[in-house]
C-alpha positions in Angstrom: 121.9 57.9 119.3 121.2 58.9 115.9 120.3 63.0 114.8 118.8 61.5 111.5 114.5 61.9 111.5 114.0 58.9 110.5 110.6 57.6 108.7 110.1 55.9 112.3 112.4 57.3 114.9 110.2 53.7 117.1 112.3 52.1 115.0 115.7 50.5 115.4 117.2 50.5 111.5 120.3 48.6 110.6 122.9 49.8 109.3 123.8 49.3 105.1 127.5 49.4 104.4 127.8 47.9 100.9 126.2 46.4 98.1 127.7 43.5 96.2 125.1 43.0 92.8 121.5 41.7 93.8 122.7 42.0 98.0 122.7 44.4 100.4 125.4 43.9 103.7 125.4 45.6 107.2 127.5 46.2 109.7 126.7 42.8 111.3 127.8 41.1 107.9 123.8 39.9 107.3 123.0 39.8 103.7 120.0 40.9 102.4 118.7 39.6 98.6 117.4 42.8 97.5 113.6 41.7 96.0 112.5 44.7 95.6 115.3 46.9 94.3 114.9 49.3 97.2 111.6 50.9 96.0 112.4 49.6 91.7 115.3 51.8 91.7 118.4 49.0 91.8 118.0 48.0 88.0 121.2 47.0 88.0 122.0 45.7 91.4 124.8 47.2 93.8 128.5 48.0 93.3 128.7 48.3 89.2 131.7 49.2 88.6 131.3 50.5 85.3 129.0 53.1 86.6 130.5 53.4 89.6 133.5 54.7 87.0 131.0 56.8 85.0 130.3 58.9 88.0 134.4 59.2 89.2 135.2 60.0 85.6 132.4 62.8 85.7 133.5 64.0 88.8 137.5 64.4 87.5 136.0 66.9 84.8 133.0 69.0 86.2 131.3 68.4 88.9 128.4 70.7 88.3 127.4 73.7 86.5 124.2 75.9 86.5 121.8 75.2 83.3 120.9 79.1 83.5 125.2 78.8 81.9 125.5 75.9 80.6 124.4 72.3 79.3 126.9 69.8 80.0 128.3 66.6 77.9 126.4 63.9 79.8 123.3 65.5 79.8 123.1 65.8 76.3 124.2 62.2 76.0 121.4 60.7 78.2 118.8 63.0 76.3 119.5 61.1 72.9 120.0 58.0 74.3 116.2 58.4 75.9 114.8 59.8 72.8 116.3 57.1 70.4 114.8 54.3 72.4 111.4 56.8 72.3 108.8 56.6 69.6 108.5 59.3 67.2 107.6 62.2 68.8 108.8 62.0 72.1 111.7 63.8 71.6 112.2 66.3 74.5 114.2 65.9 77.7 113.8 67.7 80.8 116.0 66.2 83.7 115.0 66.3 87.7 116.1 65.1 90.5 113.5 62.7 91.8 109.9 61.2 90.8 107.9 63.6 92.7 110.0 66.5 90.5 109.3 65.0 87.5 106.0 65.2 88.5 105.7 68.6 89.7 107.4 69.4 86.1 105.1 67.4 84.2 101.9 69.2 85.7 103.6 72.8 85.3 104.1 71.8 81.6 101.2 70.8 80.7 99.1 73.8 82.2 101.9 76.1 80.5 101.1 74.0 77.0 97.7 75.4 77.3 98.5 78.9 78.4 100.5 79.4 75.5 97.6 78.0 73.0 95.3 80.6 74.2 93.7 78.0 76.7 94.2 79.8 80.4 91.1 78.2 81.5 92.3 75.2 81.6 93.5 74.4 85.4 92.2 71.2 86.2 94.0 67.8 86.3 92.3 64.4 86.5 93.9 61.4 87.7 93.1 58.0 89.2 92.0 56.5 92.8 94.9 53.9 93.7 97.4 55.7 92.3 100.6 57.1 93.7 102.5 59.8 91.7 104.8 60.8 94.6 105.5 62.6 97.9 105.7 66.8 97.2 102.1 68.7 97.8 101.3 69.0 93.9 101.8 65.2 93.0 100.1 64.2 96.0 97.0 66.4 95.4 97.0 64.3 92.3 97.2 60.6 93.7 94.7 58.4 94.5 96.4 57.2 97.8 94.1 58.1 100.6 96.6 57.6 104.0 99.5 59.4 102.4 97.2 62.5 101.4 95.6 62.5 104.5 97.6 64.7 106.7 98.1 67.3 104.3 94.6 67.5 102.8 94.0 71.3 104.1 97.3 72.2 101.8 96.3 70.2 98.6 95.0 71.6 95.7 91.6 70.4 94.1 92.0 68.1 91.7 89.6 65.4 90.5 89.7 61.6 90.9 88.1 58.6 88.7 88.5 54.6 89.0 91.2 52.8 88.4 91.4 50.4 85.7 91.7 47.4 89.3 90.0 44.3 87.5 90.5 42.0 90.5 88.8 44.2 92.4 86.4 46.6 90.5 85.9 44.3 87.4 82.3 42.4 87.5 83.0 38.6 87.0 80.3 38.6 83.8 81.7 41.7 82.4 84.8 41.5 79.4 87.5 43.5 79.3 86.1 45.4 76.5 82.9 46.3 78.3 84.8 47.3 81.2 87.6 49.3 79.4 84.5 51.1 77.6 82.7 52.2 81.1 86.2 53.7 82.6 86.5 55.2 79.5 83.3 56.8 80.0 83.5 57.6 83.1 86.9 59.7 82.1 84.6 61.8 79.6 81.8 62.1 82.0 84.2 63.7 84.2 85.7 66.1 81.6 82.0 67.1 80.4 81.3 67.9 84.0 84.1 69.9 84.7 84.0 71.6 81.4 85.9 70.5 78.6 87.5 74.0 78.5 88.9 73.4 82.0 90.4 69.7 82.1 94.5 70.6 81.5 95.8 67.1 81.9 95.1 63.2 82.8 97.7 61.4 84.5 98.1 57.6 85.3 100.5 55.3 85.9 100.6 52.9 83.0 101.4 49.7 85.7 100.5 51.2 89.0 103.3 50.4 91.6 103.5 51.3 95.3 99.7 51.6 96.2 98.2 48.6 94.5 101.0 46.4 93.6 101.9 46.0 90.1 98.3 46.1 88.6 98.3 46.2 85.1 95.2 47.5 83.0 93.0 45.2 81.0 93.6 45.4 77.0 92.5 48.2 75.5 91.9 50.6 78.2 94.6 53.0 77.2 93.4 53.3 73.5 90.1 54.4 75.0 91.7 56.6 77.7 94.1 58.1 74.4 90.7 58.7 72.8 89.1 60.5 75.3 92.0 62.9 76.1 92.4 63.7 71.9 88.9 64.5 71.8 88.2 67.3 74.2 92.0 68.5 73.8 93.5 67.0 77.1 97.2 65.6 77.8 98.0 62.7 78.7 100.4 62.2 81.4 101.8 58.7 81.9 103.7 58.0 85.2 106.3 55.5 84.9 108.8 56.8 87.1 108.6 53.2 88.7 107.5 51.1 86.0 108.9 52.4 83.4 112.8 52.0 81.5 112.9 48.2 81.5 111.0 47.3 84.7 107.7 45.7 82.8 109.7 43.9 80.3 109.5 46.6 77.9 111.6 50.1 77.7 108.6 52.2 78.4 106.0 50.4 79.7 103.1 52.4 77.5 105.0 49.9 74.4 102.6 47.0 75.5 99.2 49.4 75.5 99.9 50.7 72.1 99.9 54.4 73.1 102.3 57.0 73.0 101.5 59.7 76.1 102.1 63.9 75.3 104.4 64.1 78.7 106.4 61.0 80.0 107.6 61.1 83.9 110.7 58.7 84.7 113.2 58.3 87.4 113.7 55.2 89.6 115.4 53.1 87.2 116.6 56.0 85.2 119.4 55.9 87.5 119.6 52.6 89.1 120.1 54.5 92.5 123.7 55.2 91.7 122.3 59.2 91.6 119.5 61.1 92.0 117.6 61.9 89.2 114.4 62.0 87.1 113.6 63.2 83.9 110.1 63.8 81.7 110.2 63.2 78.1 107.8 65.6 76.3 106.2 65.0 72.6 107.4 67.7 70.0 103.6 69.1 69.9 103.9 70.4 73.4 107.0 72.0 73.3 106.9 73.3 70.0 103.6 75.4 71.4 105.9 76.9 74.2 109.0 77.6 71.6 106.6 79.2 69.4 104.8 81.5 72.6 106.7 82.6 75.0 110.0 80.5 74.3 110.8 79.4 77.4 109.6 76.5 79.7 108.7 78.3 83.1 109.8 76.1 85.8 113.7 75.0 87.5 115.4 73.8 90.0 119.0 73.7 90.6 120.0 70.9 90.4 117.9 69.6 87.5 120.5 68.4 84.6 123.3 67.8 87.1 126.1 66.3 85.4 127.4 63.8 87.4 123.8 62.7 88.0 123.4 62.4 84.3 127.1 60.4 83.6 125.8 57.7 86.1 122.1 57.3 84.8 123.5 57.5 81.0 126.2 54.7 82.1 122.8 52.5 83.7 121.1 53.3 80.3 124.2 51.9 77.8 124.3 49.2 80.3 120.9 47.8 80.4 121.0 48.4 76.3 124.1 46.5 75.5 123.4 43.6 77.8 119.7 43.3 76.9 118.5 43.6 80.1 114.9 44.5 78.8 114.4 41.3 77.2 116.5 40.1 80.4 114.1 41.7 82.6 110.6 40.3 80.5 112.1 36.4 80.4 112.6 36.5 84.0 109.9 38.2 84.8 107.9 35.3 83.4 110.2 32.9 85.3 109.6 35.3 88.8 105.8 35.1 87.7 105.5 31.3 87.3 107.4 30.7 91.0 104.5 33.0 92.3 102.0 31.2 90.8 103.5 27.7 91.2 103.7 28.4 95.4 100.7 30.9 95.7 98.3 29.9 93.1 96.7 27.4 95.5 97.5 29.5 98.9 94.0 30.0 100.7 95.2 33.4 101.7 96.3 34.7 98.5 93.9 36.4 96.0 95.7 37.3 93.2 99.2 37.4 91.3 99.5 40.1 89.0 102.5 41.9 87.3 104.5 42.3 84.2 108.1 41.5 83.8 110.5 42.0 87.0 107.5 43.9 88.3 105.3 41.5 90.0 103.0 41.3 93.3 100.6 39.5 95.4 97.4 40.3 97.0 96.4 38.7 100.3 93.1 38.0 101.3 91.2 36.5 104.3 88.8 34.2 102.2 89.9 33.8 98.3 85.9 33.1 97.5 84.8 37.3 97.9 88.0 38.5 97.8 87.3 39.6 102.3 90.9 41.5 102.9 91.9 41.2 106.4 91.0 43.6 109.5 93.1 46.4 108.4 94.7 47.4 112.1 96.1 44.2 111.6 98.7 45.5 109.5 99.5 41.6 107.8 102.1 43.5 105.0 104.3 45.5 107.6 104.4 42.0 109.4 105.3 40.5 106.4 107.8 42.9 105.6 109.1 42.4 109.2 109.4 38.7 108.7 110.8 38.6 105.5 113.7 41.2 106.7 114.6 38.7 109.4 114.9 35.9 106.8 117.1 37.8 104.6 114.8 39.2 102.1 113.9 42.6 101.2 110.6 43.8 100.2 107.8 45.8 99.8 104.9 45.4 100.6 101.7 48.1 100.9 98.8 48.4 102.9 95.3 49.6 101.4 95.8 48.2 98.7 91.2 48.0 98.0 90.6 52.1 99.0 93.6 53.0 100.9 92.3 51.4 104.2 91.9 47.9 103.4 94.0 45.5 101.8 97.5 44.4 101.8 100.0 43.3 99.0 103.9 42.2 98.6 105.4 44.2 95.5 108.8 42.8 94.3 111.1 44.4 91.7 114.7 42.9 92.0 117.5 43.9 89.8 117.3 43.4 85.9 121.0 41.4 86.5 119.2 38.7 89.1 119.0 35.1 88.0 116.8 32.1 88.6 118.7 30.6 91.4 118.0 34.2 93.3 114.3 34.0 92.2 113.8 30.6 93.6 115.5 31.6 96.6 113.8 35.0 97.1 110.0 33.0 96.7 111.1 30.6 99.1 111.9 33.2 101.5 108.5 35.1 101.0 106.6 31.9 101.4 107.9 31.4 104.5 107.1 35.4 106.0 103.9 35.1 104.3 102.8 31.9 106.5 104.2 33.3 109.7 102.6 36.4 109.2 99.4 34.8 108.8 100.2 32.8 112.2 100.8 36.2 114.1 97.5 37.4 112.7 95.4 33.8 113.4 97.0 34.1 116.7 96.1 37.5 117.6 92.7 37.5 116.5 91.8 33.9 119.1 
C-alpha cells in the first residue's frame, strides 16, 4: 500500500528503478524507450555519468547556501554559459526551481518593470487559448488550457485570452500565412486597445506550444507581427519555452527560427535534463536595467532558487549538449523522427496532421481526415493510446483537447537529444501499433 497521493491513486503505477540512456527499467526488468523524455525533460537520456559526477562533485563542496549570503560557483557558470549562447541583450539570469516558477517570476518581473517606469496601471497580462504555461494559480490563470483551469477558476486572477496561432485548425484553407499572421496580429492589438494600452503589462506565448496542442508551431511571420504589436503600445513580451526551448526544436532557443528576440525568457525542462530541479528566466538588459536604476532590487524569491547543486548538474547538461552538438543533433533527427511520422501516418485515415520541429514532434487524430471531425471526447482515444503504447514498451504523451480543451486528441514525442535512428524506427513502430488498437477499442465500443 503506498502513502504517496498519487496523480491517480485508481491507478496501479510501476515502479522506475534505473535509467540506462534513452530507457527506463522497473522492478520487473521491463524496458521502456523513453519517447517522450518524461514530459521533454530527458535531453540527455538517463544515467550520464558526467553529470551524474557534476552533481557528486557539487555536493563534496557545498551543498547549498542562501542567495540573501551568497552566489555560488555553478551558478554563475550556468548564467554565462546561457547568456553566451543568448542574443545580444538577453543577458540576465534568474534561476528557479521549476517551469511554473519561472513563470510566476517572469509575470512578477514584468509588472515590477513597469512599476518602476512610472507605469502602475499596468496589471494586465494577455496570453493565448491552447496554451499551457504550467501548474501554480498565477501561470494557470494565464493558460489557455480549459480542463486544467477548471477546478480552480474561483481562485484565478483575471487575465485575458486571444487565438492561438493553430493553422490546422483555425487557419481558413484559402487564406496565406501572411493574411492569417496579419488578423492574429490584430486581434492582439484589438485586445490591448480594449483593455487600454496603459493597462496591458505583458504578452506571453509559447514560441512551439507543447503539452496542450502538441508541438504546433506558428505560421512564418506571426512573431514579427506579435514583436510589433507589443513595441508599439509598450508591452513585454514573454516567450515560454520552458519545454521547447534549449535544443528541443532543433535550435538553442526556439524564438532563433521566428527571428525575434523576447524582453523575458522562461526555461527549465531541458535546462536540466531531469538530473535536478530547476528553471531559470533570462531577462533583456532593458528590463532590468529599469529595476537597477528604481528601486534596485528585483522583488520576488524563493529558497531554493540558485541552488548550487541544481545549477552544477544543469551547467554539466548545458556543456554537454554544446560540445557534442546535440542541437544540430537534435534538428537532423528531428527531420529523420518527422519523415517516419509522415512515411507511416501520412496516409492513416485516422490521422489529421503531423506537425513539429526538431525532436519535438506530434500527431493529431481525427475521426474523418476530410473536416478534420475529432472523436467523441468521453472516449478518451489518447489516454488509451498512452495505455497501449506503455504495454508495448514505449513511453509517451499524449493530450486530450487538443481543438478547445474538450475535444481532440494528440501523441506528443520528445525523446532524448542522444537517441538514434534505430530507436526512432523502433519507437514509430511501436506507436503505430497503440495507435491501431486504440482505434479498435474505440470502433468497438462505439458498435
Amino acid at each position: 500500500m503506498t502513502r504517496i497521493i498519487h496523480r491517480n491513486p485508481r491507478k496501479s503505477m510501476p515502479v522506475a528503478r534505473e535509467g540506462a540512456g534513452c530507457f527506463l527499467i522497473d522492478t520487473n526488468n521491463r524496458r521502456y524507450y523513453d519517447a517522450s523524455g518524461g514530459a521533454a525533460v530527458s535531453c540527455l537520456g538517463h544515467g550520464n555519468a558526467e553529470v551524474i559526477g557534476a552533481i557528486t562533485e557539487q555536493l563534496q563542496k557545498l551543498e547549498y547556501a542562501h542567495t540573501s549570503f551568497f552566489t555560488s560557483e555553478p551558478a554563475e557558470e550556468l548564467a554565462d554559459t546561457l547568456v553566451n549562447q543568448s542574443p545580444a541583450g538577453l543577458a540576465n539570469v534568474y534561476f528557479v526551481s521549476g517551469g511554473s516558477e519561472a513563470m510566476e517570476c517572469a509575470l512578477k518581473m514584468a509588472r515590477q518593470f513597469h512599476v518602476e517606469r512610472g507605469e502602475p496601471s499596468r496589471r494586465h497580462i494577455i496570453s493565448r487559448r491552447q496554451s499551457y504555461h504550467g501548474n501554480t494559480l498565477g501561470a494557470l490563470a494565464i493558460g489557455g488550457h480549459v480542463g486544467r483551469r477548471a477546478l480552480y477558476q474561483p481562485l484565478l486572477i483575471d487575465t485575458y485570452h486571444v487565438s492561438p496561432c493553430f493553422p490546422y485548425h483555425e487557419q481558413e484553407d484559402n487564406l496565406s500565412d501572411e493574411d492569417y499572421s496579419t488578423r492574429l496580429a490584430q486581434e492582439l492589438e484589438d485586445q490591448i486597445v480594449k483593455l487600454g494600452p496603459d493597462t496591458v503589462a505583458a504578452f506571453v506565448a509559447e514560441t512551439v506550444v507543447g503539452a496542450t496542442a502538441g508541438a504546433v508551431c506558428a505560421v512564418p511571420g506571426y512573431f514579427k507581427k506579435i514583436r510589433e504589436v507589443c513595441d508599439r503600445y509598450g508591452v513585454l513580451l514573454v516567450l515560454d519555452e520552458v519545454m521547447c526551448g534549449l535544443g528541443r526544436t532543433g535550435s538553442y532557443h526556439a524564438f532563433e527560427a521566428e527571428g525575434v528576440v523576447p524582453d523575458i525568457l522562461t526555461l527549465a525542462k531541458g535546462l536540466g535534463g531531469g538530473y535536478q530541479p530547476i528553471g531559470a528566466i533570462i531577462a533583456h538588459d532593458r528590463v532590468i536595467e529599469a529595476i537597477h536604476s528604481g528601486s534596485g532590487a528585483f522583488q520576488h524569491g524563493h529558497t531554493y532558487i540558485g541552488h548550487p547543486v541544481a545549477c552544477a548538474a544543469a551547467l554539466a547538461v548545458q556543456r554537454i549538449v554544446q560540445r557534442d552538438r546535440l542541437v544540430q543533433q537534435s534538428a537532423q533527427l528531428g527531420d529523420y523522427l518527422h519523415t517516419l511520422l509522415v512515411e507511416r501516418f501520412g496516409d492513416h485515415p485516422h490521422v489529421g496532421d503531423i506537425r513539429g520541429r526538431g525532436l519535438f514532434q506530434a500527431i493529431e487524430l481525427v475521426l474523418e481526415r476530410d473536416n478534420r471531425l475529432p472523436f467523441d471526447a468521453q472516449l478518451q482515444l489518447h489516454a488509451r493510446i498512452k495505455q497501449e503504447a506503455h504495454a508495448r514498451g514505449l513511453l509517451c504523451y499524449p493530450g486530450g483537447g487538443t481543438i478547445d480543451g474538450i475535444r481532440g486528441d494528440h501523441v506528443l514525442l520528445a525523446p532524448p537529444y542522444i537517441t538514434n535512428r534505430a530507436e526512432l524506427t523502433d519507437a514509430v513502430d511501436i506507436l503505430a501499433q497503440a495507435v491501431d488498437a486504440s482505434i479498435e477499442q474505440v470502433n468497438a465500443s462505439i458498435l
